[in-house]
Biopython code that builds the backbone (N, CA, C, O; Angstrom):
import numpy as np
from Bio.PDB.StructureBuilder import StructureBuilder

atoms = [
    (1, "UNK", "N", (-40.409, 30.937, -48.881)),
    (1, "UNK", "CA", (-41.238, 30.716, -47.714)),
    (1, "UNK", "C", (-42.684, 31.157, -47.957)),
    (1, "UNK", "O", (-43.654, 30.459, -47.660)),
    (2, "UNK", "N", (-42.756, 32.372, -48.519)),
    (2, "UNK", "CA", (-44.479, 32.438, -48.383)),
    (2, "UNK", "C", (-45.063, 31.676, -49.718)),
    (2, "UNK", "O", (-46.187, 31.874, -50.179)),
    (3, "UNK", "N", (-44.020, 30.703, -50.287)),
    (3, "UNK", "CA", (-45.395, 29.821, -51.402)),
    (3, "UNK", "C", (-45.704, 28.321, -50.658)),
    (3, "UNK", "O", (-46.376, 27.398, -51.118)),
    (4, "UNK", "N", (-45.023, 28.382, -49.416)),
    (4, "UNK", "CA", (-45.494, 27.380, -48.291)),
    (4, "UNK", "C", (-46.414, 27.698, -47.973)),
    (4, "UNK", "O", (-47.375, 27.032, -48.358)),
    (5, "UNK", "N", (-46.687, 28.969, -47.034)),
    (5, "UNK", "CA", (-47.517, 29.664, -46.237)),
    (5, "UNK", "C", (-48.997, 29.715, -47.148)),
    (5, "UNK", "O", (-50.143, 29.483, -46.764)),
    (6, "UNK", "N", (-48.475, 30.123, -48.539)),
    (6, "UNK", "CA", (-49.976, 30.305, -49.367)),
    (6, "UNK", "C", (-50.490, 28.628, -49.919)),
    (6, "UNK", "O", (-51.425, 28.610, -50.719)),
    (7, "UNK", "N", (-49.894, 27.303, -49.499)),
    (7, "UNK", "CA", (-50.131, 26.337, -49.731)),
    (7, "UNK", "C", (-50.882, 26.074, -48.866)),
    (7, "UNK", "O", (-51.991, 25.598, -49.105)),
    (8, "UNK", "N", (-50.397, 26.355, -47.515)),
    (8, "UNK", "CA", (-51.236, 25.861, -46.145)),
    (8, "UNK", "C", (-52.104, 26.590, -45.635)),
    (8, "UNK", "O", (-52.740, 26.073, -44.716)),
    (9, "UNK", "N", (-52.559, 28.468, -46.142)),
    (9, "UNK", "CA", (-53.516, 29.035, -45.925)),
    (9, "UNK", "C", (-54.311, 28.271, -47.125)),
    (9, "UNK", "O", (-55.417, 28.089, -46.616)),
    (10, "UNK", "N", (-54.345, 27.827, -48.193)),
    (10, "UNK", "CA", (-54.847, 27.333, -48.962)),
    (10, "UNK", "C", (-55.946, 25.634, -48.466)),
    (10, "UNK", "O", (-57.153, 25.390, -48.498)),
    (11, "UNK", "N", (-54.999, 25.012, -48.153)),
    (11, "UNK", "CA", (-55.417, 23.880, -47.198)),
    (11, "UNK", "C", (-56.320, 23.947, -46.230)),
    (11, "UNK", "O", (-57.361, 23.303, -46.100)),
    (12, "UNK", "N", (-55.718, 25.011, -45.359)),
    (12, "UNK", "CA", (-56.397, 25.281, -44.314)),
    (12, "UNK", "C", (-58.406, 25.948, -44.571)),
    (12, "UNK", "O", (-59.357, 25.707, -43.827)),
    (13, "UNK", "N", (-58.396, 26.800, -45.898)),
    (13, "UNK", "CA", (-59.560, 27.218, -46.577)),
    (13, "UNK", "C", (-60.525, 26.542, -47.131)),
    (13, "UNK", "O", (-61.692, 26.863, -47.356)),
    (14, "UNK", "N", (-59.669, 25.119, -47.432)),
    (14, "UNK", "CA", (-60.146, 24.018, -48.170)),
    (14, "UNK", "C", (-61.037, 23.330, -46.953)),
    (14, "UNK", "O", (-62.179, 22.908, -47.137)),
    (15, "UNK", "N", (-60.496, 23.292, -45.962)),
    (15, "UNK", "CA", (-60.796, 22.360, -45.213)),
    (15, "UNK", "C", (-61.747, 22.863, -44.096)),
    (15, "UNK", "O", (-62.347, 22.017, -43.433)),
    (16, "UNK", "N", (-61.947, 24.332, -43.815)),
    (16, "UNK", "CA", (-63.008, 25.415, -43.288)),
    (16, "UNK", "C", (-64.090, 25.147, -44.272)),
    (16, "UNK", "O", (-65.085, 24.471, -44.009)),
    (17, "UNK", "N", (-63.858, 25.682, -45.364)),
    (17, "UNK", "CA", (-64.940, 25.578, -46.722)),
    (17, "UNK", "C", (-65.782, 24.168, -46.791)),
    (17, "UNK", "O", (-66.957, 24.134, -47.159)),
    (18, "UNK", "N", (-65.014, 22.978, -46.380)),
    (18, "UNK", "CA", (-65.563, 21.990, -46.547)),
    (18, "UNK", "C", (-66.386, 21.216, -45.400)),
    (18, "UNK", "O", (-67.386, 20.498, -45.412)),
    (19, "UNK", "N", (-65.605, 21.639, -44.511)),
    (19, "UNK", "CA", (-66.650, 21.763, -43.154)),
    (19, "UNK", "C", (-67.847, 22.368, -42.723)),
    (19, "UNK", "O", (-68.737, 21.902, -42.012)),
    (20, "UNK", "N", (-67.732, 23.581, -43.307)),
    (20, "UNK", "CA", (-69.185, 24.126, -43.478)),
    (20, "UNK", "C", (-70.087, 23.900, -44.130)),
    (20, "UNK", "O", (-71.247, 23.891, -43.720)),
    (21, "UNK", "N", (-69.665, 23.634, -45.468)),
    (21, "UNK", "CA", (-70.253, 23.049, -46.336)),
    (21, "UNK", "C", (-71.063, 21.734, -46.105)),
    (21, "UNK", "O", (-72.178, 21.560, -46.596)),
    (22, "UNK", "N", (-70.513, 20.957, -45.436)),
    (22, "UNK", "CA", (-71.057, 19.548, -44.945)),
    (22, "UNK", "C", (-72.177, 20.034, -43.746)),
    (22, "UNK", "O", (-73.294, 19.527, -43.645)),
    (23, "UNK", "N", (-71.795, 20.828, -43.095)),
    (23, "UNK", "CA", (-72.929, 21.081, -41.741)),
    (23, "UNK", "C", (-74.314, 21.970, -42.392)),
    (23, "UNK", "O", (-75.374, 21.735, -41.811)),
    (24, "UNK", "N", (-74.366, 22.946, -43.529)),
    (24, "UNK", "CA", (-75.064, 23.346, -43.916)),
    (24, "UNK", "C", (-75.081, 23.781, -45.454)),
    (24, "UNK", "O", (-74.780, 24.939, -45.743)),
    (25, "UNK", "N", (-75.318, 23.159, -46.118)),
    (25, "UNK", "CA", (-74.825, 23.303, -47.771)),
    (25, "UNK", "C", (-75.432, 24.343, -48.009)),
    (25, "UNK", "O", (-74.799, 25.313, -48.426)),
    (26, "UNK", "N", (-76.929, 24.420, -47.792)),
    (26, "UNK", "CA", (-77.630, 25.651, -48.606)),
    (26, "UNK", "C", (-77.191, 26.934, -47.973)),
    (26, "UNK", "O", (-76.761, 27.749, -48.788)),
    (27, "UNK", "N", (-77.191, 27.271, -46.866)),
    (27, "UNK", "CA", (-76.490, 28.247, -46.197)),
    (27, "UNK", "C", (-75.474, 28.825, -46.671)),
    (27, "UNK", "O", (-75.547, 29.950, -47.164)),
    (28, "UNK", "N", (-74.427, 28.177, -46.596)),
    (28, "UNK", "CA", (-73.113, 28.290, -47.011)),
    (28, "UNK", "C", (-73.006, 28.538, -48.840)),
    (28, "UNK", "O", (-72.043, 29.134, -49.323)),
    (29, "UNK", "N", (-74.310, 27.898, -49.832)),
    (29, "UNK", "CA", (-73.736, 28.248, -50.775)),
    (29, "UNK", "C", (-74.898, 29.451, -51.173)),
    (29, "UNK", "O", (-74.544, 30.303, -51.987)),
    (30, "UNK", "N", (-75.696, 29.492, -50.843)),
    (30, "UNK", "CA", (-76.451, 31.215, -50.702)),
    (30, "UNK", "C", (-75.323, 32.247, -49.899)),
    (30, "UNK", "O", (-75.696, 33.420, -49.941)),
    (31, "UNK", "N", (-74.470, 32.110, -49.426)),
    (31, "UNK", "CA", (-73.609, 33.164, -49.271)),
    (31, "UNK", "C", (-72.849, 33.446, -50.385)),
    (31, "UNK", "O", (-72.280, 34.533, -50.284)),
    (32, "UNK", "N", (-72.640, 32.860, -51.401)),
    (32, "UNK", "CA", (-72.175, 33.038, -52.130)),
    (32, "UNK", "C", (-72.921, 33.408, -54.314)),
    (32, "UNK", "O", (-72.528, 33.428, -55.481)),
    (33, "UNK", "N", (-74.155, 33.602, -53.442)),
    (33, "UNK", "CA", (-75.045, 33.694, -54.860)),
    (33, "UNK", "C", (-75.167, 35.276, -55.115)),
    (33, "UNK", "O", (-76.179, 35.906, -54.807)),
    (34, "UNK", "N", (-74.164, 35.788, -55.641)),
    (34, "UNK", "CA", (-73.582, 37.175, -56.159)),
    (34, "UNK", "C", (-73.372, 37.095, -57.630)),
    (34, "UNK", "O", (-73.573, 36.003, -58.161)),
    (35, "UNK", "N", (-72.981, 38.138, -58.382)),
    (35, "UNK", "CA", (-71.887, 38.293, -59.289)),
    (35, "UNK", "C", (-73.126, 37.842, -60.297)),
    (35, "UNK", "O", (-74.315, 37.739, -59.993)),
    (36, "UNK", "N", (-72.277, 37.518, -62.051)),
    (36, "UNK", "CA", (-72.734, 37.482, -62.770)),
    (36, "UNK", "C", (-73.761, 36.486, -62.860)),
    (36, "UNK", "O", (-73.500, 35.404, -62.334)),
    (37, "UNK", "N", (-75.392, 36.689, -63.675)),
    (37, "UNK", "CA", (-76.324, 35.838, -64.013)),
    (37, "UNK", "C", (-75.991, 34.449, -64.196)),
    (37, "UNK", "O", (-76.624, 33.536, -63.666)),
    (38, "UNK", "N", (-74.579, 34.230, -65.261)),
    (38, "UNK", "CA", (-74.559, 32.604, -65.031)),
    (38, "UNK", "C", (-73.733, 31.673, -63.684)),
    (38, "UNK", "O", (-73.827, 30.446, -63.679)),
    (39, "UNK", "N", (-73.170, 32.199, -62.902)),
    (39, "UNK", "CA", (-72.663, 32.121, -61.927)),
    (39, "UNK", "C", (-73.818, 31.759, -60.575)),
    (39, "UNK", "O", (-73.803, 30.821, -59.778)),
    (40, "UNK", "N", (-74.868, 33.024, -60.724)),
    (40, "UNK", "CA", (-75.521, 32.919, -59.460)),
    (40, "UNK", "C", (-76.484, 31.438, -59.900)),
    (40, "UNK", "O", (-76.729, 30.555, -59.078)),
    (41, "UNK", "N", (-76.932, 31.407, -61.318)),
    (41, "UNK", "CA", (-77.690, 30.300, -61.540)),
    (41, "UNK", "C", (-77.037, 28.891, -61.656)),
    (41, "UNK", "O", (-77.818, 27.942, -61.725)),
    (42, "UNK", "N", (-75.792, 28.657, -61.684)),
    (42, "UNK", "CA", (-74.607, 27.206, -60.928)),
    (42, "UNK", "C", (-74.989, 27.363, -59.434)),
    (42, "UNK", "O", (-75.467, 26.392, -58.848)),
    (43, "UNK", "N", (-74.842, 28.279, -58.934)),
    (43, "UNK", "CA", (-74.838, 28.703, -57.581)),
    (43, "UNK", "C", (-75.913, 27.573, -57.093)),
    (43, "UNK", "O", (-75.800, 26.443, -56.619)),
    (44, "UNK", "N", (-77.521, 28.813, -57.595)),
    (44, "UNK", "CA", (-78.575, 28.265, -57.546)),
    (44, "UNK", "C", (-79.054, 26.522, -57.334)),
    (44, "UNK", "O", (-79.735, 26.005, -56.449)),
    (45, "UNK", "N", (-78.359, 25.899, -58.579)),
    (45, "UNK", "CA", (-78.717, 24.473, -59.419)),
    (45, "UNK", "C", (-78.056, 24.150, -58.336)),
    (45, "UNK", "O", (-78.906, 23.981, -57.461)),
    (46, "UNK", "N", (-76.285, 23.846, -57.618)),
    (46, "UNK", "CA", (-76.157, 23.886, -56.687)),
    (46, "UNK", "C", (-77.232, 23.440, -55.238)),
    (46, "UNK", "O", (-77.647, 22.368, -54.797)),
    (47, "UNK", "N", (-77.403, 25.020, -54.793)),
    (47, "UNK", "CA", (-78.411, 24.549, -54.039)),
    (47, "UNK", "C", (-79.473, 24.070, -53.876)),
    (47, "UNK", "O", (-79.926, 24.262, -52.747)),
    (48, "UNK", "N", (-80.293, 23.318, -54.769)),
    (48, "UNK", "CA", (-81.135, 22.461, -54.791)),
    (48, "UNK", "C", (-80.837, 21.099, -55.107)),
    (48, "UNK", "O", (-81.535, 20.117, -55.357)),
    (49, "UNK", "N", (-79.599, 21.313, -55.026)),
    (49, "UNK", "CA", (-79.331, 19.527, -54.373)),
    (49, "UNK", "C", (-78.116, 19.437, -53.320)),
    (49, "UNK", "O", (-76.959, 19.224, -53.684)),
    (50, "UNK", "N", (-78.562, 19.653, -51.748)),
    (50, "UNK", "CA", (-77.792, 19.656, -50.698)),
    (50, "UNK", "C", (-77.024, 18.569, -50.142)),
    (50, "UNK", "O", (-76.062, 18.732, -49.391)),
    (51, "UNK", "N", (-77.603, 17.130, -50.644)),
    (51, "UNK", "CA", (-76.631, 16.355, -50.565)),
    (51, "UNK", "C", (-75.322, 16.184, -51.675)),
    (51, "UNK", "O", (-74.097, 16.223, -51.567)),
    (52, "UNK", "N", (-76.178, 15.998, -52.666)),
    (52, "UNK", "CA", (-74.674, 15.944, -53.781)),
    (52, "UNK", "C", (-73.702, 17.384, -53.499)),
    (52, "UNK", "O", (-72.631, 17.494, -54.096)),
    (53, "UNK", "N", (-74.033, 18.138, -52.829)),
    (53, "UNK", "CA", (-72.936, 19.225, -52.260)),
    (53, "UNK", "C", (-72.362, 18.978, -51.447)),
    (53, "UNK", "O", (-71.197, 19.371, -51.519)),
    (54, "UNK", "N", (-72.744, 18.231, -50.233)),
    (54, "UNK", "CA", (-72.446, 17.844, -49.263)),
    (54, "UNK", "C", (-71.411, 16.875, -49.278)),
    (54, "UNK", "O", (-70.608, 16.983, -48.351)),
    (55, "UNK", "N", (-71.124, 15.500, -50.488)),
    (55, "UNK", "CA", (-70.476, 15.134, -51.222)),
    (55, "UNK", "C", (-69.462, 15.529, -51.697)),
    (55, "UNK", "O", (-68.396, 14.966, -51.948)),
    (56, "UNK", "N", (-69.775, 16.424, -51.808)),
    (56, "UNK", "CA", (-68.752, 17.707, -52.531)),
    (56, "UNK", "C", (-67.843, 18.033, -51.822)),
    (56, "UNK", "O", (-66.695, 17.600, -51.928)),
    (57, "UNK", "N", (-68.344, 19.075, -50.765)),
    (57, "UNK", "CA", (-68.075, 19.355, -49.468)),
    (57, "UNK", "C", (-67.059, 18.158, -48.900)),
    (57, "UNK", "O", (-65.865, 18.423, -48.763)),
    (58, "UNK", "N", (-67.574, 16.831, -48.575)),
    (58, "UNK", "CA", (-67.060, 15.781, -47.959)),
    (58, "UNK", "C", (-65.317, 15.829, -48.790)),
    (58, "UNK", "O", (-64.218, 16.051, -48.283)),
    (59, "UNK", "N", (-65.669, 15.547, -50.084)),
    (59, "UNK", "CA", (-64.332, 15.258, -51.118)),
    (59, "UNK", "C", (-63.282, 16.799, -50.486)),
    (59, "UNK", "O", (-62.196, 16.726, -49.912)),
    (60, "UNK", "N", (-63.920, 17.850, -50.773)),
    (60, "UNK", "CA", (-63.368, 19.003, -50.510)),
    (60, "UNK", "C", (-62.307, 18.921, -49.378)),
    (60, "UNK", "O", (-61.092, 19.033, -49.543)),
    (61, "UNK", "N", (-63.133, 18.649, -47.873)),
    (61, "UNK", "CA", (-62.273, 18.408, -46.408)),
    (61, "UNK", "C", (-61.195, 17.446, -46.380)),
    (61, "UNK", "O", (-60.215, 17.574, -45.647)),
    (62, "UNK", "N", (-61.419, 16.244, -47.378)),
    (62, "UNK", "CA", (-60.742, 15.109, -47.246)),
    (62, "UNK", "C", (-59.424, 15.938, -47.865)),
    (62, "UNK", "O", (-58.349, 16.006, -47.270)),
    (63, "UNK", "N", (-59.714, 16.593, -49.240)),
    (63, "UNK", "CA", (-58.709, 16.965, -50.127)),
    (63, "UNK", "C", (-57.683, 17.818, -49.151)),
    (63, "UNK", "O", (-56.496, 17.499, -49.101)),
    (64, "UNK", "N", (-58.166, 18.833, -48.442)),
    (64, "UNK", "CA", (-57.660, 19.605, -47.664)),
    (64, "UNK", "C", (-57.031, 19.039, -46.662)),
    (64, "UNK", "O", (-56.088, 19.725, -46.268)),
    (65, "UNK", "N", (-57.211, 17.907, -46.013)),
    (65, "UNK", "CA", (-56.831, 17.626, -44.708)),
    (65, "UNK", "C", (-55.373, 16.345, -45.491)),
    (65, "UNK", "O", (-54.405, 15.775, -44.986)),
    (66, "UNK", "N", (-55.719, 16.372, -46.312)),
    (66, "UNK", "CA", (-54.651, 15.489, -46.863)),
    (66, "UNK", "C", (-53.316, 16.222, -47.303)),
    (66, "UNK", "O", (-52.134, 16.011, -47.032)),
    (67, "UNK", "N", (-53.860, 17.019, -47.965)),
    (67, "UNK", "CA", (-53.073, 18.328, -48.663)),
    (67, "UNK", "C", (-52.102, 18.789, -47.111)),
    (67, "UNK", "O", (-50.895, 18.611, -46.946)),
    (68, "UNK", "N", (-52.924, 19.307, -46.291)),
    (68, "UNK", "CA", (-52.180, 19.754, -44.973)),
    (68, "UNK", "C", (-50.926, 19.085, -44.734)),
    (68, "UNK", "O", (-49.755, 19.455, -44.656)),
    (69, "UNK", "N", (-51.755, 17.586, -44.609)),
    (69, "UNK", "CA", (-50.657, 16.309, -43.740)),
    (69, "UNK", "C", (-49.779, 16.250, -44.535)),
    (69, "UNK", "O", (-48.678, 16.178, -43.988)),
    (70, "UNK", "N", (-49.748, 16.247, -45.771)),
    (70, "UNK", "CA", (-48.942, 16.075, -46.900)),
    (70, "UNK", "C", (-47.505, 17.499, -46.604)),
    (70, "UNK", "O", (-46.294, 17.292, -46.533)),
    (71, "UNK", "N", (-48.152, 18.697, -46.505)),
    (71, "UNK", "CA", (-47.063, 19.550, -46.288)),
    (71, "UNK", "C", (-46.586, 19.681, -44.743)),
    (71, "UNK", "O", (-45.681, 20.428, -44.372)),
    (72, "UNK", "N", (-47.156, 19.045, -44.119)),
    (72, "UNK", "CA", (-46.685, 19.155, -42.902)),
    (72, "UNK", "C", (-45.121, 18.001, -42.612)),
    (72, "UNK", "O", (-44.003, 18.206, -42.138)),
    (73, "UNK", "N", (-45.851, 16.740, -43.213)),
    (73, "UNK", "CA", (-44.606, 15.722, -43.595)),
    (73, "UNK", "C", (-43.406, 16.178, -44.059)),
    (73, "UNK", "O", (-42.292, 15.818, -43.679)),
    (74, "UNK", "N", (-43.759, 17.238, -45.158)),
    (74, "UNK", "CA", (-42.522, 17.540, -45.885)),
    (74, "UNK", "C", (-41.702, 18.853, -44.849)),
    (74, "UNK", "O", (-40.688, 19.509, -45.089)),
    (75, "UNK", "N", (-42.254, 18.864, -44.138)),
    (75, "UNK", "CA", (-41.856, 20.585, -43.261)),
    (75, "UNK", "C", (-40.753, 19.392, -42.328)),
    (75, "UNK", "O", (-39.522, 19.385, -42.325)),
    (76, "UNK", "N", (-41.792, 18.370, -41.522)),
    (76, "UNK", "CA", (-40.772, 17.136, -40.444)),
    (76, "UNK", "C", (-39.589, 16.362, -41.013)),
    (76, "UNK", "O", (-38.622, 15.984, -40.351)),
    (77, "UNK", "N", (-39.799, 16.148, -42.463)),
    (77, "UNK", "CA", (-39.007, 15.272, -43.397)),
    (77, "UNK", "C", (-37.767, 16.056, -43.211)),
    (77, "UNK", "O", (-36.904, 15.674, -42.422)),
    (78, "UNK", "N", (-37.668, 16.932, -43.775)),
    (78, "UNK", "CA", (-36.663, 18.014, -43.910)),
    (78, "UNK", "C", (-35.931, 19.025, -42.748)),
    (78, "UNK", "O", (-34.847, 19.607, -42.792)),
    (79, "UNK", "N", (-37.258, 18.977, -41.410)),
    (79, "UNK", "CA", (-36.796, 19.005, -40.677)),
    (79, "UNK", "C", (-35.691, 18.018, -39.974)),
    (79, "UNK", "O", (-34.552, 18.281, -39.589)),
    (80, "UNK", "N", (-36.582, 16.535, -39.937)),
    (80, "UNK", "CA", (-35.209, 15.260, -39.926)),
    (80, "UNK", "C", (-34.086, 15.172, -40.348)),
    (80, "UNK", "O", (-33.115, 15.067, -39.599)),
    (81, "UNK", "N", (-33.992, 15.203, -41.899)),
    (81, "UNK", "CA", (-32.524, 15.479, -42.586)),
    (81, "UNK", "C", (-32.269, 16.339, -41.584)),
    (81, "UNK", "O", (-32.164, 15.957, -40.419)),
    (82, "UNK", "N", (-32.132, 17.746, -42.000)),
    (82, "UNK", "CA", (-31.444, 19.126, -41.397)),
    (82, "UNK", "C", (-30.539, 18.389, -39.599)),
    (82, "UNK", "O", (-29.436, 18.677, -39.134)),
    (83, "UNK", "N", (-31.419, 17.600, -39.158)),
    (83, "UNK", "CA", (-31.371, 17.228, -38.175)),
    (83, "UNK", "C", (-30.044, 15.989, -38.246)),
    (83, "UNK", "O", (-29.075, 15.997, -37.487)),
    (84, "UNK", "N", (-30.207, 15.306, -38.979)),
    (84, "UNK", "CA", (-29.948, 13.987, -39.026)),
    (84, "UNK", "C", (-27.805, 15.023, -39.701)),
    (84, "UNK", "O", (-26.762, 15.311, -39.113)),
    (85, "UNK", "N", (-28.184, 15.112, -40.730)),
    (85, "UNK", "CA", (-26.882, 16.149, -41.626)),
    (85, "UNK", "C", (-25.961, 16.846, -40.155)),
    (85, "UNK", "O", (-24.774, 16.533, -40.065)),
    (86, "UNK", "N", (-26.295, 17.347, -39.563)),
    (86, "UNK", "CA", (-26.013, 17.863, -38.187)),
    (86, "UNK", "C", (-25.502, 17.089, -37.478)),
    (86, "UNK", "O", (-24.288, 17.259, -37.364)),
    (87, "UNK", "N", (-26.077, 15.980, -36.726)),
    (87, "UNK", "CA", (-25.718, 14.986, -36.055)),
    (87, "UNK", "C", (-24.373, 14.630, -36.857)),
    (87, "UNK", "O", (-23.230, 14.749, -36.415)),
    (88, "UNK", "N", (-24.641, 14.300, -37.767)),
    (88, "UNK", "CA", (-23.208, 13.217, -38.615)),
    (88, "UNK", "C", (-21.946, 14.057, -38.588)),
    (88, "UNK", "O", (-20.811, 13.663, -38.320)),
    (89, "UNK", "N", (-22.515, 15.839, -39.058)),
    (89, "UNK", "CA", (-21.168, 16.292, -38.994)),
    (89, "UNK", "C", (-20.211, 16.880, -37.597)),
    (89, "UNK", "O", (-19.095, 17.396, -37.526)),
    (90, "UNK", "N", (-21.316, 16.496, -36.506)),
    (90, "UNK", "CA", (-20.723, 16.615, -35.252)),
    (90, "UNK", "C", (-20.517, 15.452, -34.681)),
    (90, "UNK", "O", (-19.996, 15.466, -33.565)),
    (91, "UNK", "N", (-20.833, 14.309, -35.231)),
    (91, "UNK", "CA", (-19.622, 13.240, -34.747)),
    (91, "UNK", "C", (-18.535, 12.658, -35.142)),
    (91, "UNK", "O", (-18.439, 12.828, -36.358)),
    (92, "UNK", "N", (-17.424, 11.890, -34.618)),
    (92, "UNK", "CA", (-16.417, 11.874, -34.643)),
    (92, "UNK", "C", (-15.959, 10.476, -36.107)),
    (92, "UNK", "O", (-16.705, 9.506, -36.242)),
    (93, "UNK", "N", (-15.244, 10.577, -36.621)),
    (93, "UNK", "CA", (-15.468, 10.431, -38.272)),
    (93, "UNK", "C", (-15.585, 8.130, -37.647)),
    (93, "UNK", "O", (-16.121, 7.207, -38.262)),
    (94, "UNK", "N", (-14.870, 8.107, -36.376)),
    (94, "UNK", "CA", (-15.140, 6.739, -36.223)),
    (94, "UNK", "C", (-16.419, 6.179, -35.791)),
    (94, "UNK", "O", (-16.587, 4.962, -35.718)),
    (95, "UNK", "N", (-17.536, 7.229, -35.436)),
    (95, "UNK", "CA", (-18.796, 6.844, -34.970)),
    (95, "UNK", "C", (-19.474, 7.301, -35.883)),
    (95, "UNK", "O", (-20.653, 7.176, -35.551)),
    (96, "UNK", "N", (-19.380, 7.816, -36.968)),
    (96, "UNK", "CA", (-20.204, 8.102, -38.286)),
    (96, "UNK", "C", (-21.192, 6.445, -38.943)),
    (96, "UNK", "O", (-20.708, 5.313, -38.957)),
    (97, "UNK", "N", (-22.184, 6.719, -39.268)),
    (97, "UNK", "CA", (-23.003, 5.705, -39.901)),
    (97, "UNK", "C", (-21.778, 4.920, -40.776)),
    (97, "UNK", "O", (-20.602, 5.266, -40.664)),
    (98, "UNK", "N", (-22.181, 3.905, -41.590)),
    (98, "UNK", "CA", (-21.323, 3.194, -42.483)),
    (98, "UNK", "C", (-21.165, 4.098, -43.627)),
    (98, "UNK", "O", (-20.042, 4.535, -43.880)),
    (99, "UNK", "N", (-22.326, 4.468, -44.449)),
    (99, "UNK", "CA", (-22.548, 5.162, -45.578)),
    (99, "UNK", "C", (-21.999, 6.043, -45.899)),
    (99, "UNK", "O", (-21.581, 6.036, -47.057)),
    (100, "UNK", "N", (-21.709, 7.320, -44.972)),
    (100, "UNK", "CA", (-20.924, 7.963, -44.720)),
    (100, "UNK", "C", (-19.431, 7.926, -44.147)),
    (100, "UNK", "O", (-18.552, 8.764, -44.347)),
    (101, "UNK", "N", (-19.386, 7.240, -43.700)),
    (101, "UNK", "CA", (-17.873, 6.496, -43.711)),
    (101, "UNK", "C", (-16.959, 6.330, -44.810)),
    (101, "UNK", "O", (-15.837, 6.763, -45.075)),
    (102, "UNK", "N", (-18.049, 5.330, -45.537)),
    (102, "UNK", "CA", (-17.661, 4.834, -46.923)),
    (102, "UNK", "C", (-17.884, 5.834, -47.982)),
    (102, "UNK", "O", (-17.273, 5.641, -49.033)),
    (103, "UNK", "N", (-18.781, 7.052, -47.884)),
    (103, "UNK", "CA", (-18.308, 8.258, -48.780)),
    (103, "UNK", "C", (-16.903, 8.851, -49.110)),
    (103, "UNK", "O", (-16.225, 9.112, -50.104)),
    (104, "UNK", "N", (-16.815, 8.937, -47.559)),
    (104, "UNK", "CA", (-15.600, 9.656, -47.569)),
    (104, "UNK", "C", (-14.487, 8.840, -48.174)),
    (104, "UNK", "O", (-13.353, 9.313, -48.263)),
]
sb = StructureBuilder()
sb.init_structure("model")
sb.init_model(0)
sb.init_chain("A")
sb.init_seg("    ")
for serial, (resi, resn, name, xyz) in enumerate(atoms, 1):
    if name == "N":
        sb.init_residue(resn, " ", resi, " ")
    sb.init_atom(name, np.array(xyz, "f"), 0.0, 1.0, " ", f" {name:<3s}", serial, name[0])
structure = sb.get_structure()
């Protein structure tokens, strides 16, 4: 369970990060111009070009919001089975689907 949880806090970061990013690039990536000399100067190069970040940014939200829907499907998918597996074994073996019929 929590390498779900760290998928969808993950998603969810992706998709904050990329939102901000799009509303204010230079902002958002001067918060982050710390740490070592070659780092802050990517940083830098970065922010002097706010659209191709913004770009960036854009790809970023999309990635994230896809990523989400993507694990959210698989949470309903499986919720369905679980659901569906249930149903079959609480009905009566003459109202069972065909497939299962014919398993047995």
């Amino acid at each position: 369970m929590w390498f779900e949880r760290t998928m969808e806090v993950t998603a969810l970061a992706m998709i904050g990060e990329g939102m901000l990013g799009l509303i204010r690039p230079r902002r958002h990536l001067h918060l982050w111009n710390f740490g070592p000399a070659g780092y802050r100067k990517m940083v830098n190069a970065m922010e002097e070009h706010p659209d191709a970040m913004r770009l960036a940014f854009a790809a970023e939200l999309g990635l994230g919001l896809l990523w989400g829907l993507h694990l959210v499907g698989e949470c309903e998918s499986a919720a369905d089975r679980n659901r569906l597996e249930a149903k079959k074994n609480s009905m009566p073996m003459n109202e069972q689907p065909l497939e299962t019929a014919a398993a047995i």
